[in-house]
C-alpha positions as CSV (number, residue, x, y, z in Angstrom):
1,X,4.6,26.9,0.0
2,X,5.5,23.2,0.3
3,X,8.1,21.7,2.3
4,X,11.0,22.1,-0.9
5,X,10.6,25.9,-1.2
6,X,12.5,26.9,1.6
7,X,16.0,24.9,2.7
8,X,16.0,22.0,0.1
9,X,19.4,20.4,-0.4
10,X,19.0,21.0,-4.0
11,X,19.2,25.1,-3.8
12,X,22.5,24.9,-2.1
13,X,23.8,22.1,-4.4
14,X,22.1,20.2,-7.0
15,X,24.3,17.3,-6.7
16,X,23.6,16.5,-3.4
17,X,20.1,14.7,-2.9
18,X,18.9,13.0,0.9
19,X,17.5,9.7,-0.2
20,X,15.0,7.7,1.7
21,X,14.8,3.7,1.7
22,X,12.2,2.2,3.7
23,X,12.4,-1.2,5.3
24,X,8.7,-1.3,5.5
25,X,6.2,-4.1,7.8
26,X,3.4,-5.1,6.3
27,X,0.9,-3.8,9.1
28,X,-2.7,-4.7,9.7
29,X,-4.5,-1.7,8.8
30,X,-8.3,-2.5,8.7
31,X,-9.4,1.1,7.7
32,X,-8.7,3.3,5.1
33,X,-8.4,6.1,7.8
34,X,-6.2,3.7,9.1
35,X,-4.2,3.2,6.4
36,X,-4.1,6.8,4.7
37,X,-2.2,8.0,8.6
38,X,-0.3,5.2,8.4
39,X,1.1,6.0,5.3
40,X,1.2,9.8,5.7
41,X,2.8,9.6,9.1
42,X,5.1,7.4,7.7
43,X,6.1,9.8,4.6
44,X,6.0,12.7,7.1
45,X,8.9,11.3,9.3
46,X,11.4,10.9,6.4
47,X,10.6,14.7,5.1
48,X,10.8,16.1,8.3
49,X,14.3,14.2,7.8
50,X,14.8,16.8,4.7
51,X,14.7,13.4,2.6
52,X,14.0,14.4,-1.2
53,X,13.7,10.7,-2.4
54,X,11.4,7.9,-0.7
55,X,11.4,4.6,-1.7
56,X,9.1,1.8,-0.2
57,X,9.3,-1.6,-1.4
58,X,8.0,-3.8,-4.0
59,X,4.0,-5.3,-2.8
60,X,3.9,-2.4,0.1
61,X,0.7,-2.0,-1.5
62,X,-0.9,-5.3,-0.3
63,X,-0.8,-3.6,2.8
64,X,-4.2,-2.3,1.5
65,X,-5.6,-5.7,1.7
66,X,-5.8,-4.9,5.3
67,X,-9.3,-3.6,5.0
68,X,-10.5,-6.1,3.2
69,X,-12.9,-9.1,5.2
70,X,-10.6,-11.8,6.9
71,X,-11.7,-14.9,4.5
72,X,-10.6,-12.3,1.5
73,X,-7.6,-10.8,2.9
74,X,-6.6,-14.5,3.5
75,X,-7.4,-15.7,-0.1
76,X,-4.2,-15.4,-2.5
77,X,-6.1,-15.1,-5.6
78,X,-9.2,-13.4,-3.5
79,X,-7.5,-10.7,-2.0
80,X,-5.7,-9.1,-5.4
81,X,-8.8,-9.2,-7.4
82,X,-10.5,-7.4,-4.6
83,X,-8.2,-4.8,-3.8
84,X,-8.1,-3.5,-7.7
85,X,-11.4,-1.3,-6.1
86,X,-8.7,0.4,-3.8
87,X,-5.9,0.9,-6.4
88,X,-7.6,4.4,-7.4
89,X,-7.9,5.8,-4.2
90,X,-4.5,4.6,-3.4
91,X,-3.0,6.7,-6.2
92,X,-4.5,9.4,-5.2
93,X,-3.3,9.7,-1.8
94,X,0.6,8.6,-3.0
95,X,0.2,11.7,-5.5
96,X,-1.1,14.0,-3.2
97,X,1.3,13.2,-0.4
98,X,4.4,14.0,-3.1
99,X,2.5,17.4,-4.4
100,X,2.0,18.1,-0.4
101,X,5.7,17.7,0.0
102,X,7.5,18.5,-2.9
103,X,8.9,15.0,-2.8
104,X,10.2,12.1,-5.2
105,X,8.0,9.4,-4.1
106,X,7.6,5.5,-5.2
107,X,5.1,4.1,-2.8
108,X,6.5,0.3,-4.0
109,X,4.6,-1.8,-5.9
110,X,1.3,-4.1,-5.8
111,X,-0.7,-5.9,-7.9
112,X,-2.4,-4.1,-11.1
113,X,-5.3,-5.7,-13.2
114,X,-4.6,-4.6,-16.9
115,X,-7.2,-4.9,-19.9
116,X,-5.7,-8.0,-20.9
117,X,-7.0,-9.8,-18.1
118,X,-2.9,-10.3,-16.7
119,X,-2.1,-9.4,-13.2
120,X,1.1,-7.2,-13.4
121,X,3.4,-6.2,-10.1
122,X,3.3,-2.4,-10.9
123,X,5.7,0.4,-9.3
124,X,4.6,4.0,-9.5
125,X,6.7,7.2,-9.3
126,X,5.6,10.5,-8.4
127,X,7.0,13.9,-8.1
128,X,6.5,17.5,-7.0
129,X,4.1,17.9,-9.7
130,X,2.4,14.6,-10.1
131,X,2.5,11.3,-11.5
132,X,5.5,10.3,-13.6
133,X,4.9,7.3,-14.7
134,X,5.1,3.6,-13.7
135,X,7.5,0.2,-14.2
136,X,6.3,-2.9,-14.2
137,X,7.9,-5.9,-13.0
138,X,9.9,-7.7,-16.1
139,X,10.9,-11.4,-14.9
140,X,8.7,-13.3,-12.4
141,X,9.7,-15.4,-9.8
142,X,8.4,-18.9,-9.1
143,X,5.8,-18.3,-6.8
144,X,4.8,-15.4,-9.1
145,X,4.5,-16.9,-12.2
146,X,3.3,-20.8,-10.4
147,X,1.2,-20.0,-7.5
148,X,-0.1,-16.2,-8.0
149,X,-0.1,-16.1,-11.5
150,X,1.6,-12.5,-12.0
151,X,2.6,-11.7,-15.3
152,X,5.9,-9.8,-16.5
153,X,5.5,-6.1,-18.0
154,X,7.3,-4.7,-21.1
155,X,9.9,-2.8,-21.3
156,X,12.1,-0.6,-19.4
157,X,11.3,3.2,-18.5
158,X,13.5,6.2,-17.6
159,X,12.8,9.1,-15.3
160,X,14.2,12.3,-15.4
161,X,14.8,14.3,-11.7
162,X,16.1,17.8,-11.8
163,X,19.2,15.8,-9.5
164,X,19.5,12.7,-11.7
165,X,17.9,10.1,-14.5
166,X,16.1,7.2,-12.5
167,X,15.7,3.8,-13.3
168,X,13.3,1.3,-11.6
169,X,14.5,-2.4,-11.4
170,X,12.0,-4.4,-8.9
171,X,13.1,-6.7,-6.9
172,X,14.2,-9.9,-9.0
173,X,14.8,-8.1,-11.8
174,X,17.7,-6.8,-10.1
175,X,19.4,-10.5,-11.0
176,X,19.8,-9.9,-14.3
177,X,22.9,-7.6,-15.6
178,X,21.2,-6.5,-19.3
179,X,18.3,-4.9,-17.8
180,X,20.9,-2.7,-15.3
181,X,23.2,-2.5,-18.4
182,X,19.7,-0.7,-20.9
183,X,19.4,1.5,-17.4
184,X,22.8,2.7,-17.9
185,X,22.7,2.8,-21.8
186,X,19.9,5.2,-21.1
187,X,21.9,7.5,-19.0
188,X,20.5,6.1,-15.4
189,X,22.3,7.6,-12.3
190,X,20.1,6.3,-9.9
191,X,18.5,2.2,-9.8
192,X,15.4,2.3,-7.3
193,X,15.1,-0.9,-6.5
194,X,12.0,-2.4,-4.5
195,X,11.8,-5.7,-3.2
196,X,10.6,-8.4,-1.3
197,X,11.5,-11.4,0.3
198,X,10.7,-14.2,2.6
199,X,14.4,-16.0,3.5
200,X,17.5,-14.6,3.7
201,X,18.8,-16.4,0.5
202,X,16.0,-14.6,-1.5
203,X,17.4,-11.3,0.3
204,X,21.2,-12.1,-0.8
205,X,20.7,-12.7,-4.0
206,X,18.5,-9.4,-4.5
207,X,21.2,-7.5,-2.8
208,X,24.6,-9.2,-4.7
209,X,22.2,-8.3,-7.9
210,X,21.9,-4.7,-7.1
211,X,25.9,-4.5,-5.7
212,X,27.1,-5.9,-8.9
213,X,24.4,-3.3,-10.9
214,X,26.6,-0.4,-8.8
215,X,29.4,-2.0,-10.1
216,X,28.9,-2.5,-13.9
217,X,27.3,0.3,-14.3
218,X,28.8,3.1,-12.0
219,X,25.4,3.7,-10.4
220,X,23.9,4.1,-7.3
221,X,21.2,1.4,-6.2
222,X,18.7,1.9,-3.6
223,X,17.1,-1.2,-2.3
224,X,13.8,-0.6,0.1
225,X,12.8,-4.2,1.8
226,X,9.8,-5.7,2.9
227,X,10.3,-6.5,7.2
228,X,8.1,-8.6,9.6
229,X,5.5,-10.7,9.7
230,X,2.1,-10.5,8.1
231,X,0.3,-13.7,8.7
232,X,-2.9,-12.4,8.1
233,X,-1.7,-12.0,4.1
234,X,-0.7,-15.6,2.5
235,X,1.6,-13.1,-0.5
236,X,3.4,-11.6,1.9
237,X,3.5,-13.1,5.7
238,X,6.9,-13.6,6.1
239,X,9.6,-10.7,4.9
240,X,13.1,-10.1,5.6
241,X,15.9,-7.9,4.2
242,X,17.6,-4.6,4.8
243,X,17.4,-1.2,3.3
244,X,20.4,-0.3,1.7
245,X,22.3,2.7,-0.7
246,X,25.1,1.0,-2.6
247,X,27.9,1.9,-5.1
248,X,30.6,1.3,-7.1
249,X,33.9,0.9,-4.5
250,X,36.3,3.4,-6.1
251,X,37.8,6.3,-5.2
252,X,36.0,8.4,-2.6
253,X,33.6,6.0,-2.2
254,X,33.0,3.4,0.3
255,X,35.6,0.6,-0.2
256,X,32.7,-1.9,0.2
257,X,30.2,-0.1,-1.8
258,X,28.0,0.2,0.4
259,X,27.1,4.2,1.6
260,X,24.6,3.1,4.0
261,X,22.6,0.1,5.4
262,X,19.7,-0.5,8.1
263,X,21.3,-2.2,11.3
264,X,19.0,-5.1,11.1
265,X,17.0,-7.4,9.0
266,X,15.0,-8.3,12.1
267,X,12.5,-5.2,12.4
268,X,8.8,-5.7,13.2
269,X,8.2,-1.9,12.7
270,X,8.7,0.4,9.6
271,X,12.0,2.5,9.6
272,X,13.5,4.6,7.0
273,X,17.3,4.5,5.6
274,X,18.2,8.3,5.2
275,X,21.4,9.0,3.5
276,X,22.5,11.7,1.3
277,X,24.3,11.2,-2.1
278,X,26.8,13.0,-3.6
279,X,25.8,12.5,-7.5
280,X,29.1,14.8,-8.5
281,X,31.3,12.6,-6.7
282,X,29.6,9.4,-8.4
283,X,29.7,10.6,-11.9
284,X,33.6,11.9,-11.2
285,X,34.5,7.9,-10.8
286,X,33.3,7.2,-14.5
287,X,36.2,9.7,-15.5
288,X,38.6,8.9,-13.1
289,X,37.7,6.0,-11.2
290,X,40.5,3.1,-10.7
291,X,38.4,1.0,-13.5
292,X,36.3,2.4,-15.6
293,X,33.8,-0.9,-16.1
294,X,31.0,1.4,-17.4
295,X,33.0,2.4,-20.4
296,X,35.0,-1.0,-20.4
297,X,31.2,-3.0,-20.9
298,X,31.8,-3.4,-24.6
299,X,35.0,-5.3,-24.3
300,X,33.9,-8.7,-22.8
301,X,31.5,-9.3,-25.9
302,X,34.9,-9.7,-28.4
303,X,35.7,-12.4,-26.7
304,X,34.5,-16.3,-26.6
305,X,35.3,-19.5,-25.6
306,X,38.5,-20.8,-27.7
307,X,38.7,-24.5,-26.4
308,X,37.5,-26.3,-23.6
309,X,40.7,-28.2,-22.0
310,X,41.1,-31.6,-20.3
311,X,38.5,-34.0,-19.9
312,X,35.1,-33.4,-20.3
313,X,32.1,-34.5,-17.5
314,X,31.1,-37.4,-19.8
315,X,34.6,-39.0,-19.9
316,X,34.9,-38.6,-16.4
């Protein structure tokens, strides 16, 4: 029997799901022993929570560059080519751990060596029975594409949860409303979305990009930060940001949009964001809501600029 055969959430109402968002620290962990209690401890808290979802964040996996030597941990090139030997192992564990507890888990994301030589920032997801599947990361950031040379995935998958479809946007991608809008085209409830960041600029904008995703599409987004320091890792030694579940403000929901949201951005420890979400009373909004913006999407693309009025910059 595992831990979602007796009392789940989901026998009394299928609508109602405890989500878990993680604002994870990037420990030093110089074992795999280490590192597999770490992680199992840490997965074992949100269930005993009754959490049905877990969500850590996007490069939680360079974590496992912890038990790599000091001058190759330290390398930013040296330590993702390095770690692919882990990957394997890695997967294992995050699938066994969901079978183990029944649970929806995405362990965040890390670094992936493909066949085409191209370093991709891959997200997995895994259920109660296995491995669903994987997103990849679709727009790179600066230092991504100029400094750690990470290269963008393709395309956009869907996963389908007894409580709800799930779409993965990570981190940046979040910034851009057409990748939301093909989630919602698709029939997405629920946007997991990973991330990681160093300032609290780079935190803002992630966060305005998954508020104004709840709000176009009528979705819930769940955003699961990187916290802490790491100076031991040169791709992820500074982190900041706060775990959050937001959605669209309408009726019965929260005015601001946001359901819930971790008390801090300054945390030096991991600590989960639990919060359960009514999907029923999300979906009633799209049909009664005080805008319907999901259905109204359409309507901005029949209309363009007419004329441009007054002076123009140059004559100024």
């Amino acid at each position: 029997m595992n831990a979602r055969d007796s009392g789940s959430l989901q026998q009394t109402n299928p609508h109602l799901v405890k989500l878990a968002a993680c604002q994870y620290a990037i420990e030093l962990l110089e074992s795999w022993d280490a590192y597999e209690a770490h992680l199992s401890g840490l997965v074992a808290e949100a269930v005993a929570r009754d959490a049905e979802l877990l969500l850590l964040p996007e490069y939680a996996g360079m974590a496992l560059t912890g038990q790599l030597e000091p001058s190759i941990r330290s390398d930013l090139q040296g330590s993702i080519t390095a770690m692919q030997a882990l990957i394997p192992r890695w997967l294992e564990l995050c699938e066994n751990l969901a079978r183990r507890h029944g649970i929806w888990f995405c362990p965040g994301s890390l670094p992936v060596l493909d066949d085409d030589g191209i370093y991709r920032n891959r997200c997995w997801l895994f259920g109660p029975d296995g491995v669903v599947g994987h997103q990849d990361k679709l727009i790179m950031t600066r230092f991504e594409r100029e400094q750690w040379y990470i290269g963008a995935g393709q395309g956009l998958r869907v996963f389908e949860a007894p409580f709800a479809r799930i779409g993965i946007l990570i981190c940046y991608d979040n910034e851009f409303p057409m990748l939301g809008r093909q989630l919602v085209d698709a029939g997405v409830d629920l946007i997991l979305a990973p991330s990681c960041t160093d300032t609290q600029a780079g935190y803002h904008r992630v966060r305005i990009g998954c508020q104004a995703r709840a709000l176009e599409g009528q979705v819930a987004v769940l955003q699961s930060p990187t916290a802490g320091v790491a100076d031991w890792s040169p791709a992820v030694d500074i982190n900041t940001g706060r775990a959050a579940l937001y959605l669209p403000p309408d009726y019965g929901l929260p005015d601001d949009g946001v359901l819930a949201q971790s008390a801090s951005a300054e945390v030096t420890e991991s600590r989960w964001l639990i919060q359960e979400l009514d999907f029923a009373a999300l979906h009633g909004v799209r049909l009664r809501g005080q805008v319907l913006t999901r259905r109204d999407w359409p309507e901005q693309f029949d209309h363009g600029v007419l004329e441009i009025v007054g002076r123009s910059a140059a004559e100024v």
